[in-house]
C-alpha positions as CSV (number, residue, x, y, z in Angstrom):
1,X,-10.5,-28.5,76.3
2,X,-13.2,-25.5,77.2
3,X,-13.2,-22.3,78.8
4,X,-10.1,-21.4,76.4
5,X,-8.9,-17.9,75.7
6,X,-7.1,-16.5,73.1
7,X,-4.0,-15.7,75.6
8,X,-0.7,-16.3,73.0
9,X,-2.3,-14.0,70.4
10,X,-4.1,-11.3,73.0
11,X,-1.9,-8.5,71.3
12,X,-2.4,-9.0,67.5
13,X,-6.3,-10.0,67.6
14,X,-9.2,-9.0,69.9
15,X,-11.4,-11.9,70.7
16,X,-14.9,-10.3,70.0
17,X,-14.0,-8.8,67.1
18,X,-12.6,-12.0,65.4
19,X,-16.1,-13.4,66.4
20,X,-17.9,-11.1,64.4
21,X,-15.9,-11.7,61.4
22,X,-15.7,-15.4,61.2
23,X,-19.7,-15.0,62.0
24,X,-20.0,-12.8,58.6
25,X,-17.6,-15.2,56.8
26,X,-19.8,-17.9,58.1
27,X,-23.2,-16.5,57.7
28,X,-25.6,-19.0,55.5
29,X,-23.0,-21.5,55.9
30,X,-23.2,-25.1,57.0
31,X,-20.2,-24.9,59.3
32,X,-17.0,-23.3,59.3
33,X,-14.3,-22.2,61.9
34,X,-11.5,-19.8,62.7
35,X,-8.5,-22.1,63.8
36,X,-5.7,-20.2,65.1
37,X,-2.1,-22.1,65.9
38,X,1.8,-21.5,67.2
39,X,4.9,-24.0,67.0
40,X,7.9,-24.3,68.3
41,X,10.2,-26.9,67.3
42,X,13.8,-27.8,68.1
43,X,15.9,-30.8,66.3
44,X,19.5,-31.4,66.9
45,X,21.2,-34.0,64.8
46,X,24.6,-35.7,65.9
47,X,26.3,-37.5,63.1
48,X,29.8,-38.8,62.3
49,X,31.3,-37.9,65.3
50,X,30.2,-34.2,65.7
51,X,27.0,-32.1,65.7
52,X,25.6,-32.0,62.6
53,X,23.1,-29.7,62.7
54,X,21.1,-28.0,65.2
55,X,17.4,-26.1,64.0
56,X,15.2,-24.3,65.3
57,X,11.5,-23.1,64.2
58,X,8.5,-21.0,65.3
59,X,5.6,-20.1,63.5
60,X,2.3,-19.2,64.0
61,X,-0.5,-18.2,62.1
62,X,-4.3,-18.9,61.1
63,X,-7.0,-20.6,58.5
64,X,-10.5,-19.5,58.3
65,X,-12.8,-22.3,56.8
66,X,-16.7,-21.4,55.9
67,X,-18.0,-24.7,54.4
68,X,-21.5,-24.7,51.9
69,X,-22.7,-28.9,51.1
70,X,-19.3,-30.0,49.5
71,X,-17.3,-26.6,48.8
72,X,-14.9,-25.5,51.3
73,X,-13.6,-21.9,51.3
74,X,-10.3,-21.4,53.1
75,X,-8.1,-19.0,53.7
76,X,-4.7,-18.5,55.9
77,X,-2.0,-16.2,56.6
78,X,1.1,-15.7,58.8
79,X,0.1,-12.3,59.8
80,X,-2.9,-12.9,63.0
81,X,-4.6,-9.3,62.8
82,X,-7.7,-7.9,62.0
83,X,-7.1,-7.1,58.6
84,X,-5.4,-10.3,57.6
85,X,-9.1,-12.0,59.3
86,X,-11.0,-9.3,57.1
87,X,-9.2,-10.5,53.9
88,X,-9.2,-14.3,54.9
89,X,-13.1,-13.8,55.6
90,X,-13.8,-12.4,52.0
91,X,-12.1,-15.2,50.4
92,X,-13.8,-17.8,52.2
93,X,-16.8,-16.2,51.9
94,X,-16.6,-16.8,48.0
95,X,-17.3,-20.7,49.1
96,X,-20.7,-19.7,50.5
97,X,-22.1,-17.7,47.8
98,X,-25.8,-17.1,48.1
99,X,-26.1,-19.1,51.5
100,X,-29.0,-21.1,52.2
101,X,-27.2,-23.6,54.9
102,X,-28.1,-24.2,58.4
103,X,-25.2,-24.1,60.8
104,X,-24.2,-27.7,62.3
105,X,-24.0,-27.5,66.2
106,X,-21.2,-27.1,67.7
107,X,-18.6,-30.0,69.0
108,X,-19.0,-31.4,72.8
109,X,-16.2,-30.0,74.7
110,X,-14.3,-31.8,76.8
111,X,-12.1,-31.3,80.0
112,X,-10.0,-34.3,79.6
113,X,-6.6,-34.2,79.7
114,X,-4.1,-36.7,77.4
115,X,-0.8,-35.5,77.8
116,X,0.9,-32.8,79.7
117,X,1.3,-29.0,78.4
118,X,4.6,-28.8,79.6
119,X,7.2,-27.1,76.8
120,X,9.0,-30.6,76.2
121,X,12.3,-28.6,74.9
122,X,12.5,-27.4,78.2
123,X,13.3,-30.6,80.1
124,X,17.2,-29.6,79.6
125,X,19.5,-27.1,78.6
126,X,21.0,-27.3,75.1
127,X,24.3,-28.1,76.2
128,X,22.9,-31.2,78.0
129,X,21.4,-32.4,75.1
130,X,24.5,-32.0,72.9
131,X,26.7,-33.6,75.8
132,X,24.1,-36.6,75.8
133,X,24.0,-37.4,71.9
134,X,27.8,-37.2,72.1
135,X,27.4,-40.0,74.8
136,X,25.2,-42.2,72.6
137,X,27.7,-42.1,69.4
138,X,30.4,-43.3,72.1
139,X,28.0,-45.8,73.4
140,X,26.9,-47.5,70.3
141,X,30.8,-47.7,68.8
142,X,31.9,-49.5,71.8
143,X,29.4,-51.7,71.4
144,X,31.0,-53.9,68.2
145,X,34.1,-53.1,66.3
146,X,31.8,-53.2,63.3
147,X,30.5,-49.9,63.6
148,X,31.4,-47.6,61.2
149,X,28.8,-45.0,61.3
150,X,26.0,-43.5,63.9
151,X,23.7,-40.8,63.8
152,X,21.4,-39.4,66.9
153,X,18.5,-37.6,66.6
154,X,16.8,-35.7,69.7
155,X,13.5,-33.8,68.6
156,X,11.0,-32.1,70.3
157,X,8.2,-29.2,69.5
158,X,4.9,-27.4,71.2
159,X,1.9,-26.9,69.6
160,X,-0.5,-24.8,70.4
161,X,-4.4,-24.5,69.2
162,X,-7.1,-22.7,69.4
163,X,-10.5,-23.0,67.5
164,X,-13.0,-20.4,67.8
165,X,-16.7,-21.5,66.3
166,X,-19.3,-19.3,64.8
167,X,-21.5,-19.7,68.1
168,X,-19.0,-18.1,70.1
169,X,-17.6,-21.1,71.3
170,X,-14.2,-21.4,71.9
171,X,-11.4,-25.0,72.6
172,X,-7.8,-25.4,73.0
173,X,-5.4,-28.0,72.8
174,X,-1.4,-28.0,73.7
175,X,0.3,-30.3,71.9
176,X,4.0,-31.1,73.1
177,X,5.6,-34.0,71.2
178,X,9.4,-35.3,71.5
179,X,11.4,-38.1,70.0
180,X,15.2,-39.9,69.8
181,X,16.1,-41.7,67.2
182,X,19.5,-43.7,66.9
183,X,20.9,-45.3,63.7
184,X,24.1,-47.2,63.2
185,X,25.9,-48.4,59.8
186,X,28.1,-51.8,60.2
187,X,30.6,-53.0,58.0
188,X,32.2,-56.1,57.7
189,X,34.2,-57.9,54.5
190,X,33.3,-54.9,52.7
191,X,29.8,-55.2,53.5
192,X,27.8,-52.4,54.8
193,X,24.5,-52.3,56.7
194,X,22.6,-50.1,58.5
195,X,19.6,-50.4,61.4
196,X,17.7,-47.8,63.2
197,X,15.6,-47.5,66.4
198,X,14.0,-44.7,68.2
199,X,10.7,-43.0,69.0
200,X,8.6,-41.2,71.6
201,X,5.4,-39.9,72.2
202,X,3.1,-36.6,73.2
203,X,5.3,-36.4,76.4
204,X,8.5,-34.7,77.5
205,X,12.4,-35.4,76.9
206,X,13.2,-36.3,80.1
207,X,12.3,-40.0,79.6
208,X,14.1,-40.4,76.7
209,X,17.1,-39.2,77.9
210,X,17.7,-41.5,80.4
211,X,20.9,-43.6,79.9
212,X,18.5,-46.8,80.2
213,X,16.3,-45.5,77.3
214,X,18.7,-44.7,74.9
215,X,21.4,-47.5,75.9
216,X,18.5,-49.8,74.7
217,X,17.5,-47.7,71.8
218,X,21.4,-48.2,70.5
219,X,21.3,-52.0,71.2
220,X,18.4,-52.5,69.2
221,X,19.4,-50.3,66.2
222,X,22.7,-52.4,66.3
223,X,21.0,-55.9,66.6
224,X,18.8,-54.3,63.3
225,X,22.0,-53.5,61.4
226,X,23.9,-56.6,62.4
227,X,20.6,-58.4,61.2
228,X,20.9,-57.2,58.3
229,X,24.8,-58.3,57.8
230,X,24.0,-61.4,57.1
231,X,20.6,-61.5,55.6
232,X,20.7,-63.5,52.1
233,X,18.2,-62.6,49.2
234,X,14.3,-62.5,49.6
235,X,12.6,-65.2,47.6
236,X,9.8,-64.5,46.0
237,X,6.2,-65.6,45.3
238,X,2.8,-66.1,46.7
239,X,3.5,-67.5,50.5
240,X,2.1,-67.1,54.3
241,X,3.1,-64.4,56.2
242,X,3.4,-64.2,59.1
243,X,3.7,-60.5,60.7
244,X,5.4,-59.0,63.9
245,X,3.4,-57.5,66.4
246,X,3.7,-53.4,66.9
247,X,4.9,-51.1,63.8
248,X,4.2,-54.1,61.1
249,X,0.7,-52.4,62.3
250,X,2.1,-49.5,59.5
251,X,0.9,-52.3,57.0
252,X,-2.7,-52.0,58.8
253,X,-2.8,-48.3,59.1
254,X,-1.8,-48.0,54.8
255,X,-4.0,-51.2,53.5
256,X,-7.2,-50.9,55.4
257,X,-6.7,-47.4,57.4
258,X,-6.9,-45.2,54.7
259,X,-9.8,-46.5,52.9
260,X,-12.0,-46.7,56.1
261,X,-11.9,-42.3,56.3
262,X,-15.1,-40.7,55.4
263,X,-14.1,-38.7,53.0
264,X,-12.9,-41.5,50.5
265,X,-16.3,-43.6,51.3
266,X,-18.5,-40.6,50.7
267,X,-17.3,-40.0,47.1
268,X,-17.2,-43.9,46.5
269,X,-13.9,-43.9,45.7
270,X,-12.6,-46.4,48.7
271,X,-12.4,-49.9,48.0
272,X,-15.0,-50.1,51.1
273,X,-17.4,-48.1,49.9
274,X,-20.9,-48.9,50.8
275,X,-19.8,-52.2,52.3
276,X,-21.0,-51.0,55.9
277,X,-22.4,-53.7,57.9
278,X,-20.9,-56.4,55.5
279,X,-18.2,-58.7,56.0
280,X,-14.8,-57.2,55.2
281,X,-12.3,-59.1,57.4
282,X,-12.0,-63.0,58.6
283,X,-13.8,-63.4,62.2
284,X,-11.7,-62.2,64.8
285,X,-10.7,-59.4,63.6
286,X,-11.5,-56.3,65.7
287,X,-9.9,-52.9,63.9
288,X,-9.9,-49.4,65.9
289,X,-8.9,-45.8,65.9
290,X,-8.5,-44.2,69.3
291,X,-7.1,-40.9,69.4
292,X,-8.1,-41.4,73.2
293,X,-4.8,-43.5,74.6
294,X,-2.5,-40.9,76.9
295,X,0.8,-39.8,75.8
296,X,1.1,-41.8,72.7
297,X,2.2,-39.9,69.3
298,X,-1.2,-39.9,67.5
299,X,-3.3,-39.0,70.2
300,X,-4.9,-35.9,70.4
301,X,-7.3,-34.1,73.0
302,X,-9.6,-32.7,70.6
303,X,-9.2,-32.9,66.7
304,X,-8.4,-29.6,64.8
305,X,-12.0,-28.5,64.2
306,X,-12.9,-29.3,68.0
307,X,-14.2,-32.3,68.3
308,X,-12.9,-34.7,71.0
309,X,-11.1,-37.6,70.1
310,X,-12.9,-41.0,70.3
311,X,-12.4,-44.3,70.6
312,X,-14.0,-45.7,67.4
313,X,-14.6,-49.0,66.3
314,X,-14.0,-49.8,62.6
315,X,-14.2,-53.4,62.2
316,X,-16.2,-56.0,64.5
317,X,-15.2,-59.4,64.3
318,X,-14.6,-58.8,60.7
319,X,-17.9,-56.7,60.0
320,X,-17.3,-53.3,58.8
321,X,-19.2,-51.1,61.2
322,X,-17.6,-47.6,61.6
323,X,-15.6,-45.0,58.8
324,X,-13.6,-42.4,60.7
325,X,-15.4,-39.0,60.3
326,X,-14.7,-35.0,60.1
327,X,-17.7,-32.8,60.7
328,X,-18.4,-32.3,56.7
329,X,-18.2,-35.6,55.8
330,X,-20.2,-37.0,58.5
331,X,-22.6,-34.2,57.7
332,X,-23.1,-35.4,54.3
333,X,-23.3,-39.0,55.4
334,X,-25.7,-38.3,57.7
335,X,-22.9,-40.1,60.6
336,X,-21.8,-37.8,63.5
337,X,-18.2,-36.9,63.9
338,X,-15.6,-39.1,65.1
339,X,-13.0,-36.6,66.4
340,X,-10.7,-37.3,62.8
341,X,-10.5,-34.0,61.2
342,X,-6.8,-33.3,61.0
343,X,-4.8,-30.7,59.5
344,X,-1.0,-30.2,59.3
345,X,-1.4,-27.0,60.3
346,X,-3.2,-23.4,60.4
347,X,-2.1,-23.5,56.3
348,X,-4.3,-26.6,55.1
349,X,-7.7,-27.6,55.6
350,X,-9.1,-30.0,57.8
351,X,-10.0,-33.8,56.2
352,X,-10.5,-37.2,58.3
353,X,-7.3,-38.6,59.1
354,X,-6.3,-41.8,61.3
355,X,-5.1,-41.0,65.2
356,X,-3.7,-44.4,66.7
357,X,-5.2,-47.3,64.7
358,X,-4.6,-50.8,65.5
359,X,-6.1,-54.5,65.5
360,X,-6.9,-55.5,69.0
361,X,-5.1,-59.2,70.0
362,X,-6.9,-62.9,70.0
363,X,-5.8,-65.7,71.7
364,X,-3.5,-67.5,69.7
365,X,0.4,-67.9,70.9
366,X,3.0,-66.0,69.2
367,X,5.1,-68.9,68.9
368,X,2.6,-71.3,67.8
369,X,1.6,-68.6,64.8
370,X,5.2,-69.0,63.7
371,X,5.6,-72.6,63.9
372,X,2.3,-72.8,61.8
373,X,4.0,-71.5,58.6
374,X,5.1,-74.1,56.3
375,X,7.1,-72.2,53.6
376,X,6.9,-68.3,53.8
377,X,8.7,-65.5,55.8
378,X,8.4,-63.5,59.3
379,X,8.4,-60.1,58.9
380,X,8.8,-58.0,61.7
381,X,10.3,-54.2,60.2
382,X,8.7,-52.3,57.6
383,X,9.6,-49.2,56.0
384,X,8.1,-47.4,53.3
385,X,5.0,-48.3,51.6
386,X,1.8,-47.3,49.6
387,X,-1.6,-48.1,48.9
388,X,-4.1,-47.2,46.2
389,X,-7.5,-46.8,48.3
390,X,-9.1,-47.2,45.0
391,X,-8.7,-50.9,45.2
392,X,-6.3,-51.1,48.6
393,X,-3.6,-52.9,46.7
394,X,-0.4,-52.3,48.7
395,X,3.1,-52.6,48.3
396,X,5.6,-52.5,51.3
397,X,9.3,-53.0,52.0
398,X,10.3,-55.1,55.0
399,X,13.4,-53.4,57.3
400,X,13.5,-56.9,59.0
401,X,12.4,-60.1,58.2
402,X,13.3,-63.8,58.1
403,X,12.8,-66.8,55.9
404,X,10.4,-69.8,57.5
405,X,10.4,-73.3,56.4
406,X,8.1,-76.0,58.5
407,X,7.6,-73.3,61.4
408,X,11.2,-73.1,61.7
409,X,12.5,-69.4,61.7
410,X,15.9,-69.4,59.6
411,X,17.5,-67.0,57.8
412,X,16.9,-63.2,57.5
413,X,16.3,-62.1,54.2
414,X,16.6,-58.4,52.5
415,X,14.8,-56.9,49.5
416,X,11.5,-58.5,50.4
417,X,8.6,-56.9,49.8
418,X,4.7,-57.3,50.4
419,X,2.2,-57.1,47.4
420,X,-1.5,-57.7,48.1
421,X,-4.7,-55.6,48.4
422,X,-6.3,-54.8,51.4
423,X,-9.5,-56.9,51.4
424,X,-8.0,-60.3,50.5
425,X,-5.7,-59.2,53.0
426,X,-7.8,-58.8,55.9
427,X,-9.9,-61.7,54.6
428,X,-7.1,-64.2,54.8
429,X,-6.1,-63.8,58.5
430,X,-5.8,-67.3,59.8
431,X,-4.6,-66.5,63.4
432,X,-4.4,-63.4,65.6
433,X,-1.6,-63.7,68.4
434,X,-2.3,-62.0,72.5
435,X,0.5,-60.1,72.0
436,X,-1.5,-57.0,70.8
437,X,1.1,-54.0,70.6
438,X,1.6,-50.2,69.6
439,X,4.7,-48.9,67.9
440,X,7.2,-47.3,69.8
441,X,6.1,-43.7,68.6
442,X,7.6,-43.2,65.2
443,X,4.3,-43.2,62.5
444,X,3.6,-40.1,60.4
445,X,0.8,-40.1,58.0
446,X,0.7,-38.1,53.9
447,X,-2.4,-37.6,52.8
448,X,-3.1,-34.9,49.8
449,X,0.2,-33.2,50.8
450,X,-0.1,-33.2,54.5
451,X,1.5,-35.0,57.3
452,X,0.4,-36.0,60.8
453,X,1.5,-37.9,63.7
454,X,0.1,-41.5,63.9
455,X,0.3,-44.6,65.6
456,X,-0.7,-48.2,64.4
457,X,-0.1,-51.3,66.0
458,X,-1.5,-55.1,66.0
459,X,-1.0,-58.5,67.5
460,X,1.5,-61.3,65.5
461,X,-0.4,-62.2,62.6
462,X,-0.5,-65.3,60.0
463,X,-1.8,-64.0,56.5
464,X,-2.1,-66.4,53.8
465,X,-1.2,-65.8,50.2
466,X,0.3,-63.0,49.8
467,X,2.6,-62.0,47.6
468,X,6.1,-61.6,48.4
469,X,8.5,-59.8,46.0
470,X,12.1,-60.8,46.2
471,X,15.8,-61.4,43.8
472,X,16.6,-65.0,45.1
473,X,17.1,-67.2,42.4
């Protein structure tokens, strides 16, 4: 957004002044910013029948970048005054050394709204929050004798951002987020088994504490969990795949997402390096980043160096046309910015990072994907995974997925796992469903020690040959 001012931290730093110092800090300098930022966040965890624990956390505080070619200088502190700026300027004015850059323009503003700046932990008192995760742990133990075990999580926080440029410009962004999560541990014969549901998005709690919301949250975490009861052993080896639509979009966002940011493709270290306008993905397949879509959790108004978010197009119809950009790396790609320079906070740098990114849908049936597998699995729930962007090979564990033999889906199965690399991956798409979908509001992102909220999401899919790692015998 324009026309910002520095209103939350009027008392501890005058505007002008703070001008004049990033301007020194920046001074021969190819870019550089002074990004100031305050959080609140509250978390209240019900678990076992009582309230676990209840937190809450402010901060604030500030990071003052002056970039020269490839060298960053960056410094932050806690304490938003004039000395800590002086200090922070001398330090990141090391990065600059004898000058000689030209400074890049400025970002476009933007008056664009995505999401409302109202103080999400606001939307009810704490008592009412308490008195409603009480409800939902009575709610999901009437629901089957085999419960055992539920936890409730209601979260919510406010960020606030302002970026001030060397050229006096100056952008803000309020950032409220919120999210309830519901998990639930079954037993039965001695067996125990858990599921979990939940999410949200840049919006308020209201929503999500409707009895509606989080009636349906409960179910689903219990249908997970009961899933899972009687799920046999994965089997393993190289079979088709054939992949939920929504968060199995996680699988997307770690095997292809990572290694289409600038910052990997500049240094050559991404598996997709200097592959633009090639062929990286079977026809069909359309791949995006929009940080653009309203309320959901990886959007974002303007990026944390001030650049609006975008709607970017990575992959055309399998062609690799687009790497998701921060203003240095596009600077020395000669590409413009795409609105992905991220940072966890005022205490680390930005780098490009995804926002939402997702595969748009085709045409194919949902159904008629399924009933095309001859001898694999359906995987629908994933949870952890990782990728080496060197060579995108992947390895991810599915939270819920089910054995396939002649398009029939049979059996769940647990301990199965995925094992391919990204390329192949993407190479070997043989049908993309209509059913295009975003997760519910639950993706965060690690990248060189930081975390973001992200969103990912895709139409069913049939891969062929993969590799699926399981203990059936």
């Amino acid at each position: 957004m324009t026309d910002a001012r520095f209103a939350p931290f009027e008392s501890h730093l005058d505007e002008d002044r703070a001008l004049a110092i990033l301007r020194g800090a920046v001074a021969g300098a190819d870019d550089g910013e002074l990004f100031l930022e305050r959080r609140r966040s509250e978390a209240l965890v019900f678990d076992d029948g009582r309230l676990r624990n209840a937190s809450y956390d402010a901060s604030e505080g500030f990071g003052l970048r002056a970039v020269n070619g490839e060298v960053s200088g960056y410094a932050h502190s806690t304490e938003i005054s004039e000395s800590a700026l002086r200090r922070a300027a001398e330090t990141a004015r090391l990065a600059v050394g004898s000058g000689g850059g030209t400074l890049a323009a400025p970002p476009q503003g933007t008056n664009r709204k995505l999401y409302t700046e109202a103080d999400p932990m606001g939307d009810a008192a704490f008592g009412v929050k308490v008195e409603t995760l009480r409800e939902i742990d009575a709610f999901a133990r009437a629901l089957d004798p085999r419960v055992v075990q539920v936890s409730a999580t209601v979260a919510a926080s406010l960020q606030e951002v302002f970026i001030l440029r060397p050229e006096g410009g100056l952008v803000s962004d309020i950032r409220p987020m919120s999210r309830l999560n519901v998990s639930v541990i079954v037993e039965e014969n001695g067996r125990r088994e858990s599921g979990g549901h939940g999410g949200g998005g840049r919006a308020g709690l209201a929503g999500l504490m409707l009895p509606e919301h989080w009636q349906s949250v409960a179910r689903e975490a219990l249908r997970i969990a009961l899933v899972n009861l009687r799920a046999v052993a994965a089997p393993a080896g190289v079979m088709d795949v054939a992949l939920g639509a929504g968060w199995p979009g996680v699988l997307l966002h770690e095997a292809v997402g990572h290694g289409l940011e600038g910052d990997f493709n500049r240094k050559g270290t991404s598996a997709f390096a200097g592959l633009m306008g090639q062929r990286v993905a079977a026809p069909g397949v359309t791949v995006l980043d929009d940080g653009t879509i309203p309320d959901r959790r990886g959007s974002i108004t303007i990026d944390d160096e001030g650049t609006p978010s975008g709607r970017n197009v990575l992959i055309e119809d399998g062609i690799l046309v687009g790497y998701m950009q921060d203003r240095q790396n596009a600077r020395l790609m000669g590409a413009r910015p795409t609105g992905n320079g991220r940072r966890e906070s005022f205490a680390h740098i930005p780098m490009p990072r995804m926002t939402n990114t997702y595969m748009l849908g085709g045409t194919a049936e949902p159904g008629a994907i399924v009933a095309d597998v001859r001898d694999g699995i359906y995987a629908v729930g994933f949870g952890g995974g990782q990728v080496d962007i060197t060579n995108g090979k992947f390895v991810f564990s599915c939270t819920e997925a089910y054995r396939v033999r002649n398009g029939v889906i049979g059996e769940p199965v647990k301990g199965a796992t995925l094992i391919g690399d990204g390329a192949t991956a993407l190479k070997n798409i043989r049908a993309i469903g209509n059913d295009m979908a975003l997760d519910p509001g639950i993706g965060n992102c690690g990248k060189a020690g930081q975390w973001v909220p992200v969103g990912v999401g895709q139409p069913t899919l049939l891969v062929g040959g993969l590799t699926v790692g399981g203990s059936a015998t």
